[in-house]
N, C-alpha and C positions, 0 to 999 in steps of 0.2 A: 796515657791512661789505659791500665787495665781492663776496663769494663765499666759501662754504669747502671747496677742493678734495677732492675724493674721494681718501684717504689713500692709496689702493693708488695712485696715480697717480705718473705718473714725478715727482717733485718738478725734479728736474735740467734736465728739458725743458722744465718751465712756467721755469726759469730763463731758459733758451738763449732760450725767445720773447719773455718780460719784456724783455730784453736788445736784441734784434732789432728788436722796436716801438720802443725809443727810450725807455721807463715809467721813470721816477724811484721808483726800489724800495731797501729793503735789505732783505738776507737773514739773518733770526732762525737760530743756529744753539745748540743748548744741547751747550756743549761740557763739561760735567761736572752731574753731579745725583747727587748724595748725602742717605740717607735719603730719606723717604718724600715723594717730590716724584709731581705729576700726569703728568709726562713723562719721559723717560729720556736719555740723551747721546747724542746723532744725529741728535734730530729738529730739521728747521729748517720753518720758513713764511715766506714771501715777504710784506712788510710796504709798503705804494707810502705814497706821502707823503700820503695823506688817513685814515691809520690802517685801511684795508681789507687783509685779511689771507686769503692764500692758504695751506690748512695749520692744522695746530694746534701752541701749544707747552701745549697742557692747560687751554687757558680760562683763564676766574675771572683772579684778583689777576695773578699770573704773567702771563696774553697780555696783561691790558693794560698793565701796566708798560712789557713790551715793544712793541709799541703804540706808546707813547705816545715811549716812547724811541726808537724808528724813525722818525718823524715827524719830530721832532729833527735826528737822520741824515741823513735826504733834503736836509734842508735846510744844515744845515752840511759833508754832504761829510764827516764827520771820525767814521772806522768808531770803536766803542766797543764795550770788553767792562764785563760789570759785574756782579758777585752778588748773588742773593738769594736773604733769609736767610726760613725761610716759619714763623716761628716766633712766630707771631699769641697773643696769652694771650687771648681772648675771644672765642666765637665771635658778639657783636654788633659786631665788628669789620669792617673791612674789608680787614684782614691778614690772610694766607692763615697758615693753623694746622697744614698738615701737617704740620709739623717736622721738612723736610729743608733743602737747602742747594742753589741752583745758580746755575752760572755760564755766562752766554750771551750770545755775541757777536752783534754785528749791526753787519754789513759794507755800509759804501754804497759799495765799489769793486768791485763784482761782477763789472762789465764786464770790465776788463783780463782777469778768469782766465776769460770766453766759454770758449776753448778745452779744456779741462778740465773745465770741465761739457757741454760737449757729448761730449767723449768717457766720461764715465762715464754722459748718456742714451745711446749711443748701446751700450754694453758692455751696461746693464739690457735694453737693445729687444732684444739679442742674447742675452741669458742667461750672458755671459760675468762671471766674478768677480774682484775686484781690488780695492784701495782709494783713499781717498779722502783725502789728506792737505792739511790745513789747518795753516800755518802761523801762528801768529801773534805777529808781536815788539811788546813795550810797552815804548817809550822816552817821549821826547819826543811823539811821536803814534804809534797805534796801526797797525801795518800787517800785512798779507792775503796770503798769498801760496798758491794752491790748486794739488794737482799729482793728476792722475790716475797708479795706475801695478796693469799689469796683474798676474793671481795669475801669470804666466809671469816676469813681469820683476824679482820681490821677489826680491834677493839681500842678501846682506851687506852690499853698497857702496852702501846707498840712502840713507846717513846717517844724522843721527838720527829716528826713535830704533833705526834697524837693521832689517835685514830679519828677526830673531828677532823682535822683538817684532812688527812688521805680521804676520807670521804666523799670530802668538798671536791676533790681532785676529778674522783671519778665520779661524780653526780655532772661537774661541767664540764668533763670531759676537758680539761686542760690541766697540761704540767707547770709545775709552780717550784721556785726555788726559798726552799726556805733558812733561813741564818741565824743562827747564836752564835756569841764570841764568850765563851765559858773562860776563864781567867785560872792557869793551873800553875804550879808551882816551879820554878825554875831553877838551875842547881845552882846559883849566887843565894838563892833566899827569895829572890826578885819575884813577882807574878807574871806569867808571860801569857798574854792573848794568844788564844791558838782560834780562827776562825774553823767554824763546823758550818757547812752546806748542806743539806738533806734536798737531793731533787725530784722531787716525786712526782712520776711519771705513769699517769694512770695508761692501763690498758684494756682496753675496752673492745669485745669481736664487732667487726664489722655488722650490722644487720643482712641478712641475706635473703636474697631477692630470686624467687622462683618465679621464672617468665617460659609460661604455657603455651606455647607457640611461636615457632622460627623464623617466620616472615619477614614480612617488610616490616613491620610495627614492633616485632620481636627483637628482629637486629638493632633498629633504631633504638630502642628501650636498652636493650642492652651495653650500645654502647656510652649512652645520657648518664644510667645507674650507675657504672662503674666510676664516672669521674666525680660523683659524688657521696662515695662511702660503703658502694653495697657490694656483698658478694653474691655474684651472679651466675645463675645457673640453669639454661634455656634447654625445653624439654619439647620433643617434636617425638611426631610417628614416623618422620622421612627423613630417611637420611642425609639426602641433599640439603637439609633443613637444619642440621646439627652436625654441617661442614664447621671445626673449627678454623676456618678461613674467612669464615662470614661476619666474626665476631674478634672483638679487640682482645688481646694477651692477658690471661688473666678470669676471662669468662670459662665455665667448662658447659658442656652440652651432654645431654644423655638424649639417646634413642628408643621407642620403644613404645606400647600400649599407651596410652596414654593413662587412661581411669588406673592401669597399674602401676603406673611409675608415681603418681601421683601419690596413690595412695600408701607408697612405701617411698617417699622422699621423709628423712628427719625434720618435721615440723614442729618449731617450737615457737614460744614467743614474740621470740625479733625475727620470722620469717613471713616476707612479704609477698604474697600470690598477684600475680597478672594472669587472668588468662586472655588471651589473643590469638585463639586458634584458626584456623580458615572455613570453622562454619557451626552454627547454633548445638547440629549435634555433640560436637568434641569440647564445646564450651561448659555445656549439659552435663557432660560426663564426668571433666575437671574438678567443676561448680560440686558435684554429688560427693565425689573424692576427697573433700577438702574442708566442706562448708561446716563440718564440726569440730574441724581442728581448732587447736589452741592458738590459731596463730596472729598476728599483730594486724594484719591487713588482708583484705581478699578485692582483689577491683576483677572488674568483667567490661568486656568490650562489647557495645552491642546496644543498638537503638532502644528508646522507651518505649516502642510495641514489644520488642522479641525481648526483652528485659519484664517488663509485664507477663507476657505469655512465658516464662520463665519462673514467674513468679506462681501464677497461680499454678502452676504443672507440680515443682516442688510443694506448695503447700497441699493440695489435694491429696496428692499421693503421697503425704508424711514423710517427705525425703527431709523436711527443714520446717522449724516452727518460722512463724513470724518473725519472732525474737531473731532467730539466726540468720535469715535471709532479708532482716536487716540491718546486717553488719556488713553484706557485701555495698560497695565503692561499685555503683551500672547506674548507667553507663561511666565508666571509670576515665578519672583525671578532672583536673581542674574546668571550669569552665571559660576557657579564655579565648574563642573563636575560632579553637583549631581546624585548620583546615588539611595539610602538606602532613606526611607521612612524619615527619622533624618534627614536626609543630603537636603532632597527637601524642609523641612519646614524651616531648618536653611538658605538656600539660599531664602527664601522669608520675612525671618524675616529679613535679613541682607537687602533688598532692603526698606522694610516698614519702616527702620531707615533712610536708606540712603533719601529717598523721606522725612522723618520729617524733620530731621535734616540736610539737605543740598535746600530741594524745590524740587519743581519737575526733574526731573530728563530724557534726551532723554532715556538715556541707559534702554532697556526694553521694552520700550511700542513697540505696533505694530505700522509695518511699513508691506506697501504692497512690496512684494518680485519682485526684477528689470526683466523686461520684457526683 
């Protein structure tokens, strides 16, 4: 094995390089998996003709088949889809025994569609959402045909399989294979089925997770967030606080003011604030930085008195209406008993899901305490 890419990485752009050097590669993609298989429909890894594999499709039985059958590829030129069935009866076997089902292509004409995977690395670099459509027709030989198209430009006339169903794709954020077997004319007279595949692979940015303060509860948070979806990016006034050695591969860290880093971070919609700084004044200052932005979630760390006495100091002083300083998430994360440094960031990780994946949410934010 070559290497095995760090999975948060742009997949699309190790493409676009592959491509660029000139590398004899095909591209593993599992475009269905049904039942309890090791990988899910979307994942691909980059496979070069000496069986070194960029990516995973789940190890074990499964990567090397594909492997091996890549190897193949490179060398005959002639893209190939193919199922397998993981439905092993002995585990001294060397048949995978999950007992699901997948189907996964691996394309050695990557090249031609360059243009389209650089514009969906280039949509990811940008945070922009859209999908990712792979066609694939089985006649005679099997042929590739890849289309980037933005979430602005999904209408009705995108073909098959429609712009309702791409949609769907990327409203539940899962890739879907879809099939017609169109019936065309044959040079006997005959009709001949040519099946058509459309795999549409929605692509969706990451939500990204601004965590205001490097400590213990920062680190911790940081590393919980990243294993489940967010991009992360931990902002200190101290150096030693925004070592990236503190933090898992993949996080980045800026140094600096805090009220000003803050205040000139790209805050949009799907960006989520923690502050967790090491003390009421820097949480103050975050909190002022922030508390009008546009963005998806604001939690604050910090007991129901200094969360109170937070509250009135903002409203007095018109730094935040009501309205606004009851959107922040204080004292922030779920209420689960936490106690252990682990245990506080798992209760705020467990909220910044609940708030993606359900909308905002009462349970959490402040409320002024009944008189």
């Amino acid at each position: 094995m070559n290497g095995t890419a760090d999975q948060r990485r742009n997949i699309y752009e190790q493409v676009v390089e592959f491509i660029d050097a000139g590398r004899s590669f095909a591209l593993a993609t599992i475009l269905r998996a049904e039942g309890s298989t090791p990988r899910k429909a979307g994942v691909r890894a980059i496979i070069d003709e000496t069986g070194g594999i960029w990516g995973t499709l789940g190890g074990g039985a499964v990567e090397a088949e594909a492997q091996r059958r890549a190897v193949e590829v490179c060398k005959s030129k002639q893209t190939i889809v193919f199922e397998l069935a993981l439905e092993g009866a002995c585990i001294s076997d060397d048949a995978p025994i999950c007992g699901g089902n997948m189907r996964i292509l691996v394309d050695a004409t990557v090249k031609k569609d360059r243009g389209a995977y650089a514009q969906v690395a280039q949509a990811v670099r940008q945070r922009r959402c859209g999908a990712l459509l792979t066609t694939v027709c089985t006649g005679a030989e099997t042929e590739v045909a890849v289309r980037w198209i933005p979430q602005e430009a999904i209408e009705a006339g995108v073909g098959f399989p429609g712009g309702e169903a791409i949609s769907s794709c990327l409203g539940r954020e899962e890739a879907r294979l879809f099939v017609q077997t169109p019936s065309v004319p044959g040079g006997d007279g005959q009709e001949v089925n040519t099946a058509v595949e459309v795999f549409v692979e929605p692509v969706i940015s990451m939500p990204m997770l601004l965590i205001v303060g490097g400590g213990h509860i920062g680190q911790a948070l940081a590393r919980q967030a990243i294993l489940v979806g967010f991009d992360v990016v931990v902002l200190d006034d101290r150096y030693e606080f925004t070592d990236p050695a503190l933090f898992p591969e993949g996080v980045a860290t800026r140094c600096g003011d805090i009220r000003k880093e803050v205040e000139a971070f790209p805050i949009g919609r799907d960006t989520y604030i923690v502050i967790v700084t090491r003390g009421h004044k820097h949480d103050a200052e975050a909190l002022e930085a922030c508390i009008r932005a546009p963005e998806a979630y604001i939690g604050m760390i910090g007991s129901k008195r200094k969360v109170a006495l937070m509250h009135k100091d903002f409203i007095e002083s018109g730094l935040a209406t009501e309205e606004e300083f009851g959107r922040v998430f204080a004292p922030v994360g779920l209420d689960i008993g936490a106690v252990t440094v682990p245990e506080i960031a798992a209760s705020i990780v467990a909220q910044l899901i609940a708030v993606r994946r359900k909308g905002s949410t009462k349970a959490g934010r402040y409320e002024k305490e009944p008189r």
